[in-house]
N, C-alpha and C positions, 0 to 999 in steps of 0.2 A: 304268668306275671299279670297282675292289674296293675293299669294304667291306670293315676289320676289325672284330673283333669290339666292340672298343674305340668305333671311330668309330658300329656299329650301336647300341649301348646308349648314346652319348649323343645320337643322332639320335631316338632313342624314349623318352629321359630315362628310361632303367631304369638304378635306382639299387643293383640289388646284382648279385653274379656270375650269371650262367645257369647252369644241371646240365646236365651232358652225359652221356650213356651212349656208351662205346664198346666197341667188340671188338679188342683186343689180344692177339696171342698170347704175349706175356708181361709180365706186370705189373712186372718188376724194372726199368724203365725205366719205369716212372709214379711222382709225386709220391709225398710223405709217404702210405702207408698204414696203416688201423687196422681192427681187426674190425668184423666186419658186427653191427649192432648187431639187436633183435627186429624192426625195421621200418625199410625204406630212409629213409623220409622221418624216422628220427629223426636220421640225420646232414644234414640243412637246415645247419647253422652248421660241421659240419665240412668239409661240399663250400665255403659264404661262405669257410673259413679257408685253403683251398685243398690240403687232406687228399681223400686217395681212397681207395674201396673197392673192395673185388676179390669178385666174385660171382661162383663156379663149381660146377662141379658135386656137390664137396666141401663147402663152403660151407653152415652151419649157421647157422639164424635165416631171419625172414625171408620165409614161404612163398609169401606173394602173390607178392614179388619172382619167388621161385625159379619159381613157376608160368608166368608171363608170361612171365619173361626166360630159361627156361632147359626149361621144357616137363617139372618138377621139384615136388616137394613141394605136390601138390591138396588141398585141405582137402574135409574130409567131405560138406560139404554147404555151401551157399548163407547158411545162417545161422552155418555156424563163419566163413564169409568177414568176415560182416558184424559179426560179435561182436570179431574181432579187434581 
């Protein structure tokens, strides 16, 4: 049996969309996009709306992101992470 996405989120009664990160080599075939905001999770209601953001290497804001996901923009120390 596959599962769509669809069918998994009302088999687990998860009542809003899932975030996905992926790797794309080019964004001009992804959804609505909008700048990267100071912090990924401040777009929560833009990923619900179904708007996407493009995280590169270029890409300003954001550093935890960029740190994790791109091995990019490390903060000072342990407590500028946590102060963010």
């Amino acid at each position: 049996m596959t599962m769509t996405l669809t069918t998994f989120c009302e088999a687990t009664e998860i009542t809003t969309s899932p975030v996905g990160v992926y790797d794309v080599p080019d964004s001009v075939h992804v959804a609505q996009l909008v700048s990267l905001k100071r912090c990924i999770f401040d777009h929560y209601q833009d990923f619900q709306s179904g708007v996407t953001v493009v995280l590169n290497q270029t890409s300003k804001g954001c550093p935890g992101c960029g740190h994790w996901m791109l091995g990019k923009g490390r903060f000072a120390n342990r407590d500028a992470m946590v102060t963010f």
